[in-house]
Every structure is written in C-alpha cells, then in structure tokens.
N, C-alpha and C positions, 0 to 999 in steps of 0.2 A: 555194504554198510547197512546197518539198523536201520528200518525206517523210523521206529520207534525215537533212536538216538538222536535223527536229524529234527524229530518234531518238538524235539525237548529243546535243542537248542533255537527253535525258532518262536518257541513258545518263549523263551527267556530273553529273544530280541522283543517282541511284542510288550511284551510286560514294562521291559525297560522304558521302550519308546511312550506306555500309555503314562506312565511314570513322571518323564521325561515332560510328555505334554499337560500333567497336571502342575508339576513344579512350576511352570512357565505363567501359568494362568493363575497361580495362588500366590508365586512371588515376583513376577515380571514385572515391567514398568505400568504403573496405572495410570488410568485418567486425573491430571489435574480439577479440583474447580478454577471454571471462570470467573473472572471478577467480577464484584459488582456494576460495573462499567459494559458490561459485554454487550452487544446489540446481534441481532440473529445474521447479518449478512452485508457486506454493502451493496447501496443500492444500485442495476444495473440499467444503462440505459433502454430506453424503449425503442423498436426500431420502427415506428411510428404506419408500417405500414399493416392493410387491412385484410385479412384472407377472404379471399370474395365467397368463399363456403361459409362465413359466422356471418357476415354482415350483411343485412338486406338492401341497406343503402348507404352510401360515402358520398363524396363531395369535393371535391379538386381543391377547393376554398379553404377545408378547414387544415389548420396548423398540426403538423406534426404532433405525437403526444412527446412530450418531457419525462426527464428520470421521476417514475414515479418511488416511493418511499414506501417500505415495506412497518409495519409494526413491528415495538421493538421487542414485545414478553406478554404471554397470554394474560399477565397479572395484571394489567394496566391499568387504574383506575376506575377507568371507562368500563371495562368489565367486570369489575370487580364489585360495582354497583346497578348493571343490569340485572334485572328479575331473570333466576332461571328457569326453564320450561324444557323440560324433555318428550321427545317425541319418539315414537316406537313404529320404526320400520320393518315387517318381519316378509319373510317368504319360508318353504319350508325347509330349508337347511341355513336360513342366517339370519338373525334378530338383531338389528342395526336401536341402536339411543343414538338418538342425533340431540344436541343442545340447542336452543334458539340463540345461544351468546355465540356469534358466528355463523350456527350454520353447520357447526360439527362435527362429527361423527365420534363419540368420545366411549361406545361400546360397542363390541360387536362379538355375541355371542353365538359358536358353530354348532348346530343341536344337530347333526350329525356324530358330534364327537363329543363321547364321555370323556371326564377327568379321569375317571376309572375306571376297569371292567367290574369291580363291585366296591361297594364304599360308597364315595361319593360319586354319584353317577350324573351330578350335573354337565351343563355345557361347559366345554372350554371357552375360556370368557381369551378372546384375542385380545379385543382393541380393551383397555380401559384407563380411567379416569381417576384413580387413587392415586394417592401422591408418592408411596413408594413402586408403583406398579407402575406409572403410567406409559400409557399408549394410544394414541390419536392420532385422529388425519385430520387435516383443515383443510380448506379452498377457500376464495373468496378473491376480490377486483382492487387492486390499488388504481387509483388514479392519476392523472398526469395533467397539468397546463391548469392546475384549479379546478378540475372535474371532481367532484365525489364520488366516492365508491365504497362498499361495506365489504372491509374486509375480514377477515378470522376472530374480530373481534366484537361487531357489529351485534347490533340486534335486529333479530328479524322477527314474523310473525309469522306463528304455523298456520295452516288452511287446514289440520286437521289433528285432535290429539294421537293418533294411531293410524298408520293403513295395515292390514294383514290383508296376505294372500288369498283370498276368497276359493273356498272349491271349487271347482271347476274352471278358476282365471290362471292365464298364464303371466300377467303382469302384474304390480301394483308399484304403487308411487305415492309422496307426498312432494307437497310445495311449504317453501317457506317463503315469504315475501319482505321488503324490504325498500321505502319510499325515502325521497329527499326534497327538502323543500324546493330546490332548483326541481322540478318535476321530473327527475330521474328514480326508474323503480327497478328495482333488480328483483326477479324469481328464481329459485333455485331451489331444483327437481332432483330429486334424487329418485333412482327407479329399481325394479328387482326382479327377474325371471326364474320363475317355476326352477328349482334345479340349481340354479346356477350361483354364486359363488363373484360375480362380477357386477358391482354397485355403476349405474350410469349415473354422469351428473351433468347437468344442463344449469349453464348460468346465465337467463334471459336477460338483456340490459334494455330496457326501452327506455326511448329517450324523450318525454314527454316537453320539454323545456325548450328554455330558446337559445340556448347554446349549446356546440356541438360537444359530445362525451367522448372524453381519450380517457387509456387507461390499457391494464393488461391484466390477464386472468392467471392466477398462479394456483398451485397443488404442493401442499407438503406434509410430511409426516413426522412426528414430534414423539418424542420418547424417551424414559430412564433408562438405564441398567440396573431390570430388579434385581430383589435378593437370591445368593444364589443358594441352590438348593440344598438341604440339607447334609450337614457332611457328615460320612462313615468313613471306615478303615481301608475301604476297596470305591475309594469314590471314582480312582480313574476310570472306572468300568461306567458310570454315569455318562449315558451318552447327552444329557442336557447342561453335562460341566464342559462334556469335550466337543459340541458343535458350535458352528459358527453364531454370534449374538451381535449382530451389528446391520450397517446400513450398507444397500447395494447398489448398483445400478447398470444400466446396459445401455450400448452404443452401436450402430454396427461398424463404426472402424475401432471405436477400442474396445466391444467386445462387453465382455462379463466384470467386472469390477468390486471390490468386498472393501469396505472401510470402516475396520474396527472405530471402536469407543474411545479407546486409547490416540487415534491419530488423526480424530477431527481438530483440532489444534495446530497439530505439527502438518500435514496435508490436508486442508482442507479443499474440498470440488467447487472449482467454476469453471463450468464449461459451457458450450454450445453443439447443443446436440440432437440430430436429426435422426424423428425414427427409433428414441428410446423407451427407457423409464425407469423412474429408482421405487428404492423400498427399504423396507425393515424386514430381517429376515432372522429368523430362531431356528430353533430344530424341525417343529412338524410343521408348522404353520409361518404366515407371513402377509404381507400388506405391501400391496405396488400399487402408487399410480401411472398409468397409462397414458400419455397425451394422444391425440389422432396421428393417423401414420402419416407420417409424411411431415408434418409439422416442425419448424425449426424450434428449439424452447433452450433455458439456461436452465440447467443443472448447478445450483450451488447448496452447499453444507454448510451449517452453525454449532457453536456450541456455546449454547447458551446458561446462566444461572440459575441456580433454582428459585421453583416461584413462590415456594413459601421456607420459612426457617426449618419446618420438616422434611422439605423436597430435597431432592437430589438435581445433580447436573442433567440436564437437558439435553438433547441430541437432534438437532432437526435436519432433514436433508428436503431440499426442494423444486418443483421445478415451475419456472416461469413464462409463459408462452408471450407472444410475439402481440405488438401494438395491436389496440383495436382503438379505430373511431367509429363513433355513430353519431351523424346528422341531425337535427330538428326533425322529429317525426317520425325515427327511423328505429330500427332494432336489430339487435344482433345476441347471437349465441357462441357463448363460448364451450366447450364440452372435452371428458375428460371420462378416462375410464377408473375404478377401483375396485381391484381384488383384492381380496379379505377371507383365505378361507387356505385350505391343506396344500402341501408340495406334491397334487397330484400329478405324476408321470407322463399320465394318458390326456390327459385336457390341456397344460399349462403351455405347450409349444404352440396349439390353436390359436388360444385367445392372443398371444404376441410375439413379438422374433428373440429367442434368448429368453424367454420366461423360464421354461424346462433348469435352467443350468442356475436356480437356485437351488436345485435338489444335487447340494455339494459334495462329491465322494472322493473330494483329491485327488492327490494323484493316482489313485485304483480307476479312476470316472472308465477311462480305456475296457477296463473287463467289466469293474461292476455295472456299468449301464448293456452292454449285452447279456450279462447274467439276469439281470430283473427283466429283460426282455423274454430271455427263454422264460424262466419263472412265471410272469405274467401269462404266457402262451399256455403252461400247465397248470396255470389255475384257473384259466378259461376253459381249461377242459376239465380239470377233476372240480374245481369250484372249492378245495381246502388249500390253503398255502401252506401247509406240514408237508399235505400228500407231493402237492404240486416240489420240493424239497426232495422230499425221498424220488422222483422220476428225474431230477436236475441229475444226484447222484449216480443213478444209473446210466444216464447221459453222457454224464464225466467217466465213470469206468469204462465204460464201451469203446469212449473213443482212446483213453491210454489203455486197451487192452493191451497190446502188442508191449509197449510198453511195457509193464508191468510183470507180462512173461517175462521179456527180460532180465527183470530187477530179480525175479524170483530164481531163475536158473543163474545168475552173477552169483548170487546166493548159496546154489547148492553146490558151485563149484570153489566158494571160497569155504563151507565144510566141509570137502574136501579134504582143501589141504591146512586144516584145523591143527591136526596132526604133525604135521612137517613145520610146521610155525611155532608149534609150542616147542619142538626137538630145536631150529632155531633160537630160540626164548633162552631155551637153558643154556643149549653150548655157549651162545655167548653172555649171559647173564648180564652186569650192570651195565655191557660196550652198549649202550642204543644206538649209538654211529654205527656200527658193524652190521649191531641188529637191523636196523632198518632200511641198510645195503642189503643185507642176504636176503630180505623179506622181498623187497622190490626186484632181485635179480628170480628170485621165485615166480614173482608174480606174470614177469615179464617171459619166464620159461614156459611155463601153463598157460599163457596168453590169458589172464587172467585183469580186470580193472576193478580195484576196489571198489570205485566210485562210480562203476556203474548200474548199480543198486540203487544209486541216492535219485537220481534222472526225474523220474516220477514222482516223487516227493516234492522235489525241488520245482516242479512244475507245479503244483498245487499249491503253493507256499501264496504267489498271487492269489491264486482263487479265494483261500481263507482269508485272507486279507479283505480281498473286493467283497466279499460276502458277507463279513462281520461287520462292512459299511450300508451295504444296503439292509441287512436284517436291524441294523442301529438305527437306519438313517431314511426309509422309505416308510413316509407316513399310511399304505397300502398296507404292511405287516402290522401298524401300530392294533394293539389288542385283537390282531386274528388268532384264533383259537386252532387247535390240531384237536385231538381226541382227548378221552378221557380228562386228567389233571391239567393240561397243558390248555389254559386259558387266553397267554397272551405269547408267541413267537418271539415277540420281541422284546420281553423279559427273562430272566433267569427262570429254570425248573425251579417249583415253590418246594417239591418235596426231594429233589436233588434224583431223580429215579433214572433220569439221562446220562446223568454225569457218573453214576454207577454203571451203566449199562456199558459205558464206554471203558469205563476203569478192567470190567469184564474183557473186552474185547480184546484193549492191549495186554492183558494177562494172556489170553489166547496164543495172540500175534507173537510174545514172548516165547510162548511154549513152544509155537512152530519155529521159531528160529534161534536156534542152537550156539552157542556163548561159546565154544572149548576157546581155551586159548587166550579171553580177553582180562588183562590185568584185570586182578582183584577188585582193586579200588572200583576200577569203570565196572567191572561186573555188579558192584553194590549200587552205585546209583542207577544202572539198569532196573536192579530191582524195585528202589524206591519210586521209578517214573510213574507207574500207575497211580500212585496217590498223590502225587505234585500233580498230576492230569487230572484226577481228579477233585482238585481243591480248586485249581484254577478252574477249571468247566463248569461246576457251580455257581460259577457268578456270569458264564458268557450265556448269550441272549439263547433260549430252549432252542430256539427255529435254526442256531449255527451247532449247539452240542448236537441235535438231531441229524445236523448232516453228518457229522463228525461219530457217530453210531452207527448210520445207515454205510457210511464210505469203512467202518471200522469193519462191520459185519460180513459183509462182500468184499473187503478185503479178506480178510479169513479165511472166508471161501473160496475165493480165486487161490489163496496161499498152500491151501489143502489140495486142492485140484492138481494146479500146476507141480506140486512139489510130489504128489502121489505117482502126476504123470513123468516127471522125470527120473526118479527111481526106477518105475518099472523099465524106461526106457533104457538105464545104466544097468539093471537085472538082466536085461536082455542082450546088451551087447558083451556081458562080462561071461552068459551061457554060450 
C-alpha cells in the first residue's frame, strides 16, 4: 500500500481529533459563578499536635489548638483599607512583587523567558495581580483557642524596600514582619538562589506574651481563567487553547491529579495527604507549593466570587499543615517550598516526587517522554535542537531499516502484478464481489500481502503523535532556533519553505511508486495529497514539518536504493 495514502488518512484522524478537542473547549460545559454567599473552604479541624522540627519549645499544659477559621475573600474590608506597599524580590532568573496586604507574592516575572523571540521581548510575567489575569500565591497562620495570627490578609512591615541578588551572592532574602498586641510577632522570610526557580518561605512565630499560641500554617494559590487567546481559522493548532489550564496536585498513593476550572464545584479536594503538593498549571510555566517531606497537610479547593464587579470567578486550591503550639517564650517555624518558574524536564523530578508529570503529554507520555530523552542526549551533544531532530530521524530509520526493506519489496511485488489486476478489473467490471475474490485468490497465489507495505508507517503514526506533544508542549523547544529562517521549533515555518520542501519530497515518493491499476477517483486524490500536506504542514510546529523532511528525504533515498537493488536483482534472475 501507499505510504503516502496511509499518511493521509492519519492526517485526517488527527485533524478531526484537534477538531474534535476544540469544539469541546469552546462549547463544552462551563464554569458557573459562585454566589455571592460563597466562602473559600470549610473550615478543617486542627490536629493540635506540634512537629518537634518547627517548634523550639511545647508544653504538656497547654490545650490542644481548635478549628481554626480561614478568611473568607481577599476583598475584605480589612484589606481593602490597608496601605499597599510592594516589595521587589529578585535573583537572576525570577523577580518576585511581594505586597505587604498579607505577605503575598502577587508577581512574578521569569527574565529567562521572552514573550517573544522578537517583538515584545519582555519577561513572561507568571504570577499577577490584574483582575482579568490574576494569579497569586498566599501563605500566612490562622489561629486557634483565641491566638492571633496574620493571615493572607494581614499587614505586615517590610525590613527592606528591594533585596536583588548581589554579584558575587548566592542568596538573598527579604523579611516582612508582623506584631500583635498579645505580644505575638510573626516574620516571614521569603528567600532565592543564584539559579534557581524555587522561593523558600519561613514563617517565624515568636511568642512574646503570656499565653500560649495555637494555630496552623497554610499555602495556597489563587487564580482566574484568563482570556483566552486570540482566535483564527486554524486555532486548534494553538497549543495554548489545547493545553491543560487548571489546578493540580500530587500524592504518593493517588498519584498525579488535574482539576479543571469547570469542576471545582461539582468535585471539589479535601484530602489528607502525606508527601505531596498542588498547583496551578498552563502550558510552559506553573506555580506549586511544596509542603516538607514528610509532613501530613489537607489539601482542599474553593471556588470562590469575584472580588470586584470586573473580576471574574476565582479558583483557589490549598494546602494546610498540621497544629502548631508555641509556649510563653518560645518560637517556632513553619516552612514551605514555592516554584514559580518553566516545566523543566531535567530539574522538576529533583526538587519533588511527581513534580516532572506536570509536563503533561497524554496518553503519548509512554513514547514521548523517551523521545525528549533521546533528543535531549543530542542536543547535549550537537547544542541545536533542529540538528539534535534531524539525528532522532536517522535514529528512527536505522532502527526500521529492515522494516522498511520490506515495505519497499511488498511494493515491487504488487507492480508486479499491476498488470494481472487491471486484466482482473476489467474481466469483471461492476462484479466488485467477484473482483475482490479474484484479487485476494491472486494475492494469496503470489504469496503476496497488501498490507505489508503499510507495517512502518503505521509504526510511526505513534511517533508523530508523541512528537507533535513534545515539540507543542516542552518548554526546552519553546523559541529554540535551527538555522537560517527557522527562529522558533515550536512554531509554524514563517515563510512555509518546510512545508514546500516536504510537498517536494511526496511528489518524489509519488513518482517512485507506480499507480497502474488504481481507480480513477483514488488515483486523483493521490494526486492532490501533496497540497493537503502541504496546507496542513504550514501550520504544524517547524521542529515536526522538519522531521517530517528529513524522514521524507531518506526516505526517498532508501526508496531509490532498495527499489534499484531489487530490480537488478529480478534482471539477474530473469538472465
């Protein structure tokens, strides 16, 4: 069979299916608003006891802490009338705005990563603070048994308007502070390494007063569903319509977990869970927090109202840790990690268990996470992700060589009997029962398998798949350049010189393999497949039409080879 013919119809499953998955997202069921009544969560009990890691000192005496009570909406009054004060945390790959109403972190901008390869070449701005955009993290202490505590809504006071990274320091940090008349002060440290992409936070409670402080330390991340991006004719090719935009989490008995926008309402999370962490997750980028390992904490989700007549619905998922008391005189720390920064491959399994498997590729995850593996390997060695592509494909040909012999001699033996099929064809004319009895008693004489042509194709059918996920969906491709024109892999060729180059190749592929015999009809859309390939490849990402050249060319060439060598061979045994 045509390899040509089977890429067409897999091209027209693909298409359907990307189809298929925008119709879903543009008319599927949406998120309700919540009422005005809504509150972020109920509130969960404390389990009153003290990890002997955070606390410096306990006390047999003092009482359990009580369900402490979570805030109900960042709009509260209370906040709404604090003076704000932003503070600017930077190291050299993430410039953190933290707000003093809470304690914050209400920006955070990745200056590793343009918005553009040219244009607008600012940072991608992750966290922010607009009301159709928004996206924040909070921390902060609810209290229990009548203890105070400043939580996400609090005010604090900075100890410095700015820290940056000093040349030659591998740390920086600022403090925000925060007293109460009971003589209770909370500090909270936010920190940043040279490099790194992972915000520490330390929330010091010192307990200066004469009663003892209960209470629990919580992390949560809060967010709209912005606008989505602008729409064209070919939007399902937009990999920022068709990736995951919701909140996630990890456990290690249940694993990996995705909870759209749509079904904070109808499922929402309360769990207990040891050893995780949730987050907000998009396409390139994301925000988890981290509790300490080991730590038992409650995972639960809100959906909350919006906080102003402009705003939209609210999204918060959160996680709570475990009682703490602190004695008269005594202090303790509570601590918590925050990433803020790309779904890098090579770092994200380090920092936590299950962080990696927010770089989501479906059901492909099986091949495409071995295929970015080899990839990765060849662009540590050539140092281009084009090149490191064109060696994948040689890779791939190599190992279906055999293969692919065979597809091409299946081939030369059904030109062959090209001839005897078409004398078939006519003798029996409209009978196609008959006809396609005498074709198969043919096929079976000549020991002949149609469909053992297709074998190799149909083995790569996965590969294109896993591959147009990771060229979509691996922030590592995002804006790597190849040569000349080809600026960003993981966009469309701007001047279409790819997708011509390919349209070339299956005209080739065409000319070495010979039609006699094939209806009409099928014969004309043969012909027209070069330009459906090439309409369609104009819009898939440069770094897949590229493989889809280099695999087209070297096919060719194996085509001409193997097909030169079988002839002579059929010349030889016929002398």
């Amino acid at each position: 069979m045509n390899q040509t013919r089977t890429l067409l119809v897999v091209a027209l499953l693909f298409v359907a299916w990307l189809i298929w998955n925008q119709w879903q997202q543009d008319y599927g069921v949406k998120p309700q608003q919540a009422s005005a009544q809504a509150t972020t969560s109920a509130s969960v009990a404390s389990s009153g006891e003290v990890p002997a890691a955070n606390a410096s000192a306990t006390s047999a005496e003092v009482p359990a802490a009580k369900t402490p009570d979570f805030p109900a909406t960042a709009s509260s009054a209370t906040s709404a009338a604090a003076p704000r004060q932003l503070v600017i945390l930077s190291n050299d790959v993430l410039r953190l705005t933290i707000d003093t109403r809470g304690g914050s972190i209400v920006r955070a901008d990745l200056l590793k990563f343009p918005k553009e390869v040219k244009g607008d070449t600012s940072p991608v701005r992750l966290l922010d603070d607009s009301a159709q955009r928004l996206f924040v993290v909070q921390d902060g202490l609810v209290g229990a048994s009548g203890s105070a505590a400043p939580d996400h809504l609090a005010t604090f006071a900075p100890q410095a308007a700015s820290a940056v990274l000093a040349s030659g320091a591998n740390d920086v940090s600022v403090d925000l502070v925060w007293r109460d008349a009971s003589g209770v002060q909370v500090t909270k440290r936010y920190s940043l390494s040279r490099g790194s992409y992972i915000v520490q936070l330390q929330q010091r409670i010192d307990n200066r007063g004469a009663r003892p402080w209960s209470g629990n330390a919580y992390e949560q991340i809060e967010r709209v569903e912005p606008p989505p991006p602008p729409k064209h004719f070919l939007e399902f090719y937009d990999p920022e319509r068709s990736s995951f935009l919701g909140a996630a989490w990890y456990g290690p008995q249940d694993k990996f977990n995705k909870l759209a926008f749509d079904k904070f309402e109808k499922d929402p999370l309360d769990r207990s869970v040891q050893g995780g962490w949730i987050a907000m997750i998009q396409h390139y980028f994301f925000a988890a927090w981290i509790p300490p390992e080991g730590q038992s904490e409650q995972f639960s989700t809100a959906e909350l109202p919006p906080a102003s007549n402009d705003g939209k619905t609210r999204y918060l998922i959160r996680t709570r840790g475990p009682g703490i008391t602190v004695a008269p005189g005594s202090s303790a720390v509570a601590q918590a990690r925050l990433y803020v920064g790309p779904k890098s491959q090579s770092t994200l399994s380090t920092i936590a268990p299950g962080l990696e498997l927010t770089i989501d590729y479906g059901i492909f995850t099986v091949i495409a996470q071995p295929l970015f593996w080899i990839l990765s390997k060849f662009h540590a060695l050539v140092g281009n992700w084009g090149l490191a592509i064109v060696l994948l494909v040689l890779l791939i040909k190599a190992a279906f060589f055999k293969l692919t012999e065979q597809q091409y001699k299946a081939g030369a033996k059904m030109r062959k009997l090209q001839p005897r099929i078409a004398a078939l064809k006519e003798r029996y004319g409209e009978d196609k029962q008959k006809q396609q009895q005498a074709m198969m008693e043919l096929y079976q004489k000549e020991k002949v398998n149609p469909l053992a042509g297709c074998l190799p194709t149909l083995i790569q059918i996965p590969v294109f798949f896993a591959l147009y996920y990771v060229l979509m969906y691996s922030v590592e491709l995002r804006h790597a350049p190849f040569y000349g024109w080809i600026h960003d892999l993981s966009a469309p060729d701007p001047y279409f010189i790819l997708p011509a180059l390919y349209t070339l190749t299956m005209i080739a592929t065409q000319f070495l393999t010979p039609v006699q015999g094939m209806d009409p009809t099928q014969a004309k859309i043969m012909k027209a497949m070069p330009i459906v390939f090439a309409v369609m490849f104009a819009f898939f990402p440069a770094g897949l039409t590229l493989y889809y050249v280099i695999n087209g060319l070297t096919g060719v060439i194996q085509q001409w080879v193997i097909t030169r060598r079988i002839e002579r061979a059929d010349a030889k045994a016929r002398a």
